[in-house]
C-alpha positions as a printed Julia matrix, in Angstrom:
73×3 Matrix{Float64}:
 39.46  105.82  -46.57
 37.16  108.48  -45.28
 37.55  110.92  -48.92
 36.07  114.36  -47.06
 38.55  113.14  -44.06
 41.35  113.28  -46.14
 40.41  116.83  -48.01
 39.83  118.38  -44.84
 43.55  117.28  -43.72
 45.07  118.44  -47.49
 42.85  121.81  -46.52
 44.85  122.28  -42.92
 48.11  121.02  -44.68
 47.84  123.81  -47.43
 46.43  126.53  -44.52
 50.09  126.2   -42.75
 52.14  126.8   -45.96
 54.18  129.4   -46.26
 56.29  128.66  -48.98
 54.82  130.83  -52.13
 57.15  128.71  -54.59
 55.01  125.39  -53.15
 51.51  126.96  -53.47
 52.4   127.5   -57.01
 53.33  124.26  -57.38
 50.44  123.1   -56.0
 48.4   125.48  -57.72
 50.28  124.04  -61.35
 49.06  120.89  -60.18
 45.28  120.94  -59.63
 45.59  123.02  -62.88
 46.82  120.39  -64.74
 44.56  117.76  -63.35
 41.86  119.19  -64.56
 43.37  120.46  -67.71
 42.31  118.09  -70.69
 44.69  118.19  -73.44
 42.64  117.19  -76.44
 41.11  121.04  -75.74
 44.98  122.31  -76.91
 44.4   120.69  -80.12
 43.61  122.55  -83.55
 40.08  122.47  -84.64
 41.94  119.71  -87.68
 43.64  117.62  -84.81
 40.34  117.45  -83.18
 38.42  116.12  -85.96
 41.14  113.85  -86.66
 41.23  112.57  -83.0
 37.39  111.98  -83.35
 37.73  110.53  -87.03
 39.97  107.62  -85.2
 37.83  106.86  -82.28
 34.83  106.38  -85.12
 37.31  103.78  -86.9
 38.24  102.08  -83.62
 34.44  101.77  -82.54
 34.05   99.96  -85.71
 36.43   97.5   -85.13
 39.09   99.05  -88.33
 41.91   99.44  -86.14
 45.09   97.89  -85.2
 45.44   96.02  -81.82
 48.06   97.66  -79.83
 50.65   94.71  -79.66
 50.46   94.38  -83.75
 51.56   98.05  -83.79
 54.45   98.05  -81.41
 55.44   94.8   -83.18
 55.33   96.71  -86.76
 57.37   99.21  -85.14
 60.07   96.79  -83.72
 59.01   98.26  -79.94
């Protein structure tokens, strides 16, 4: 797949619209694409986020199956 092809074909696509309710919707979702959620956090949910990744690097954390299992998921 040819990727400047294919964004010159969305860019026609979107050019013909006339529907404002589906250029918002569109608009909603390149916004949320690029949107990264951990920025939404408090400056404590951050830290704690980080905190956790530390642990993980170090090999102190829980494999994924052991905590669904411990959770009876």
């Amino acid at each position: 797949m040819d990727l400047q092809a294919e964004k010159l074909k969305i860019v026609k696509e979107v050019l013909t619209i006339e529907d404002i309710n589906l250029i918002k919707e569109i608009k909603n979702l390149l916004k949320s694409r690029s949107h990264d959620w951990f920025d939404d956090l408090s400056d404590e949910q951050q830290q704690a986020v980080m905190k956790s990744l530390e642990k993980l690097d170090r090999g102190e954390g829980i494999p994924h199956e052991e905590a669904m299992a411990r959770l009876g998921l």
